[in-house]
C-alpha positions in Angstrom: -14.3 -17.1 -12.4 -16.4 -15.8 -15.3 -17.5 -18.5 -17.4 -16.6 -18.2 -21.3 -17.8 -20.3 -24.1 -16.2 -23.6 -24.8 -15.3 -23.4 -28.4 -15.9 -27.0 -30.5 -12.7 -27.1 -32.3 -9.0 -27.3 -31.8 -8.4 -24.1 -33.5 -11.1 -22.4 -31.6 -9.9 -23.1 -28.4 -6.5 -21.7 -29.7 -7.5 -18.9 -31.3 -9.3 -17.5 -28.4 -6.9 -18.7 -25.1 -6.0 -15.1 -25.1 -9.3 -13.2 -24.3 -10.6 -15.6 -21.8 -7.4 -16.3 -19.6 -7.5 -12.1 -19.6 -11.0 -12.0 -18.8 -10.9 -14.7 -16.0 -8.1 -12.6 -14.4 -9.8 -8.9 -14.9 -13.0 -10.7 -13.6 -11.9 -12.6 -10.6 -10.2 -9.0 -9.3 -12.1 -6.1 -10.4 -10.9 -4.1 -7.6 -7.4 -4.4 -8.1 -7.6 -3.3 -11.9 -9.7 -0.3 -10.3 -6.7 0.2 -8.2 -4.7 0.1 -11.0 -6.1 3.0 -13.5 -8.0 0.1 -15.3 -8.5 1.9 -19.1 -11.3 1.3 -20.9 -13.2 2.1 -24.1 -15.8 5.2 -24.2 -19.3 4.7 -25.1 -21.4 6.7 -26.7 -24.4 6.2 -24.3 -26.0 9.5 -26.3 -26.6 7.3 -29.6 -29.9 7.8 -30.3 -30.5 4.5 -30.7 -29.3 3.6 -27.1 -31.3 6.5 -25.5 -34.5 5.1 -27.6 -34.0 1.4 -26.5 -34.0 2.9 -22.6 -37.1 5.1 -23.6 -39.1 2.2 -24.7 -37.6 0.1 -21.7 -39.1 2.3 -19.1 -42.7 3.2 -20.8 -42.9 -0.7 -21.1 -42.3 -1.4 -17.5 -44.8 1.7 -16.5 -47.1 -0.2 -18.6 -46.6 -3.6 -17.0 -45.4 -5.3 -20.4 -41.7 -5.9 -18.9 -40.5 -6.3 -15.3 -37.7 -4.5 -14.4 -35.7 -8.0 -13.3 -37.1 -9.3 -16.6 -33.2 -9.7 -18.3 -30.1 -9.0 -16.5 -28.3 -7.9 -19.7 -30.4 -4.9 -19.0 -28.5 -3.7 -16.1 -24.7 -4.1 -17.8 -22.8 -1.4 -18.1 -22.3 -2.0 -21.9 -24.3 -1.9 -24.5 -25.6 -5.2 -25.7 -26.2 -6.3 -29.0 -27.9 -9.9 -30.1 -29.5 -11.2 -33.3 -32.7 -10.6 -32.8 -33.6 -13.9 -34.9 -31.3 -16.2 -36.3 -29.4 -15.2 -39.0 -30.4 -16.0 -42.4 -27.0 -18.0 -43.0 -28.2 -20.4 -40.2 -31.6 -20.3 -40.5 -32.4 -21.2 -44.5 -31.4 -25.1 -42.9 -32.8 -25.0 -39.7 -36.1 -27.0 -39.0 -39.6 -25.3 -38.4 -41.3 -25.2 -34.8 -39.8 -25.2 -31.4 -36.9 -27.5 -31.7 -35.4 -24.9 -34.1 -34.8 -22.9 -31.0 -30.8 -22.4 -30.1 -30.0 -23.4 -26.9 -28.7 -19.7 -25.4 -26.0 -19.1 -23.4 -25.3 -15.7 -21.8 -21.8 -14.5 -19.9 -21.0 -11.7 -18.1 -19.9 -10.9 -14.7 -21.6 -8.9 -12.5 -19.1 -7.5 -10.5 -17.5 -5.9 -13.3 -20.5 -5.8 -16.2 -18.4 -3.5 -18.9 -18.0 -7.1 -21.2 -20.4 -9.8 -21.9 -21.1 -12.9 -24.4 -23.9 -15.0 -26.1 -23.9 -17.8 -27.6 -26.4 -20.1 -29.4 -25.8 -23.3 -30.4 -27.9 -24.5 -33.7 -26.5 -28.1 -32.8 -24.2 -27.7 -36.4 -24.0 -24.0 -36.0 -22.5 -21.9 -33.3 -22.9 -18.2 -33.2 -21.6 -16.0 -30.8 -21.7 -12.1 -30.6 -18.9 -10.5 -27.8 -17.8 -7.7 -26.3 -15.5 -5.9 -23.7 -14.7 -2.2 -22.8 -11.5 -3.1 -21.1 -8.7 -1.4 -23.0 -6.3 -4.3 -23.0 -8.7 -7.0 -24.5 -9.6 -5.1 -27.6 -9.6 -7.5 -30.6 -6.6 -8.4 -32.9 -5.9 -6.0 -35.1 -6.2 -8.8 -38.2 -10.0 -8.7 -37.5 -11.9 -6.5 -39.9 -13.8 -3.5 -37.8 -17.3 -2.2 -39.7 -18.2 1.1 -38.2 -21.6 0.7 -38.6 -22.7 4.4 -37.5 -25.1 4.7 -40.6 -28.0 2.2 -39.9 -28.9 2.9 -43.3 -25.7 2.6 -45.0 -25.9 0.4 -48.5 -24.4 -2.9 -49.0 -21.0 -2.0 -49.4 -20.9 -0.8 -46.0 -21.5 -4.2 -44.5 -18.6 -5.9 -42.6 -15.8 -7.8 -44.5 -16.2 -11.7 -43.1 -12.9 -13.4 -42.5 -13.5 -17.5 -42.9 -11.1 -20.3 -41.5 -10.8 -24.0 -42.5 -9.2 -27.0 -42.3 -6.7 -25.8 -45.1 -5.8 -22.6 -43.2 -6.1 -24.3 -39.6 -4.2 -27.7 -39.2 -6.3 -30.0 -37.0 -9.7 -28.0 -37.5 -12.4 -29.9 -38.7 -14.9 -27.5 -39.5 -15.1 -24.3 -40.5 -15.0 -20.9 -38.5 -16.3 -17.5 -40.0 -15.7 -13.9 -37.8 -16.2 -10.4 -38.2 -15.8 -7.5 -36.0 -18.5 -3.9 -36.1 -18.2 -1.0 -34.2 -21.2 0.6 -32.8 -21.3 3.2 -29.9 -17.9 3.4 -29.8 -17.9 -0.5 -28.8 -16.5 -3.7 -31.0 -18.1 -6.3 -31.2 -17.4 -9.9 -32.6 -19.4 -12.3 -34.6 -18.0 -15.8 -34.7 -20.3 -18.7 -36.5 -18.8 -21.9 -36.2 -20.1 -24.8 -38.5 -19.2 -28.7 -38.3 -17.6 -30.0 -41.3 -21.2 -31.0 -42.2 -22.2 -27.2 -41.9 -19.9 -26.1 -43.7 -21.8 -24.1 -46.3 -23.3 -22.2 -43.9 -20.1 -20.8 -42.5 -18.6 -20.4 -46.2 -21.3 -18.2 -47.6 -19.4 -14.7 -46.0 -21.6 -13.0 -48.1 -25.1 -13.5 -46.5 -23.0 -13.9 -43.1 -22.2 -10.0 -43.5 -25.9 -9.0 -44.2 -27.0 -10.9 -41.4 -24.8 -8.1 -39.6 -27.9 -5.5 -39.8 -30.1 -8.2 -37.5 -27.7 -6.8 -34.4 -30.4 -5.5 -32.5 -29.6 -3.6 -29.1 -31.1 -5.7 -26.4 -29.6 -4.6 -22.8 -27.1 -2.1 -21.2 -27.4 0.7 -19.3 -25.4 4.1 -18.7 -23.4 4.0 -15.5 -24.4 6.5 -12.8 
């Protein structure tokens, strides 16, 4: 059974029954949705950007600096994105020194590595970044898709943030904030939950969509 993240709220756990009972089911029988004509989404592994992260990859392990077992997000057959820091929304609050560290999470299943997710946890602050190539668990249609193909697009180019409380969730006590870009032909979702004491964090959609351009490409590799 692949292992998904357990959201911390009542409307989380709604909200996102859908992908994980799919993704539990596609994962525990890989080779009957291969049987089946499984569909899934084309990537772009000619992005200059994906074929300058592999580049780099290899002269780094000819050089000694990174083992080729060093991160098994390398070796997924979907390109990975992560913040490569925490995002600016989370981290203007966060404590200096090592207990500001997240406590990281990463899923994927290796049997069938076309889908993956990590999440931190900030203790107050959730943030998770997601996605899957299969065809049938593309993301609701309601979630706004940034094709981010310009890396040096302007600021109204960044994503639009979609933000969910207590007064649009009954029974949620904190506040949820999501977004959706497209790179490489891929979607890939944001979420940032906040406790109700974190809430501010999770309501400022504007510096969450900025915080889009610290998606840095940190695994994946092109099928043979």
């Amino acid at each position: 059974m692949a292992p998904v993240h357990k959201p911390r709220f009542t409307a989380v756990i709604m909200m996102q029954t859908a992908l994980p009972i799919a993704g539990v089911l596609l994962a525990a029988l890989p080779a009957l949705a291969g049987a089946a004509g499984q569909k899934t989404l084309t990537v772009n592994w000619d992005d200059p950007e994906i074929k300058g992260f592999a580049e780099a990859r290899t002269a780094n392990i000819a050089a000694g600096v990174e083992a080729e077992s060093d991160s098994k997000l390398t070796k997924l057959q979907i390109p990975v994105l992560a913040f490569e820091r925490p995002p600016e929304a989370v981290a203007r609050n966060l404590r200096a020194g090592p207990e500001a560290a997240p406590e990281r999470v990463e899923h994927f299943d290796a049997a069938n590595p076309i889908w993956y997710q990590i999440v931190e946890d900030y203790g107050d602050v959730t943030v998770s970044v997601e996605a899957d190539l299969r065809v049938q668990n593309t993301f609701d249609a309601s979630h706004p898709v940034y094709d981010n193909a310009n890396r040096s697009a302007g600021i109204s180019d960044e994503p639009q943030v979609s933000v969910m409380d207590e007064a649009s969730e009954e029974g949620m006590e904190g506040y949820i904030a999501e977004y959706t870009i497209t790179r490489f032909g891929v979607p890939y979702t944001v979420t940032v939950e906040c406790t109700a004491e974190a809430k501010e964090q999770c309501k400022d959609s504007a510096q969450l969509a900025k915080d889009s351009a610290l998606l840095k490409l940190v695994g994946g590799e092109k099928p043979n």
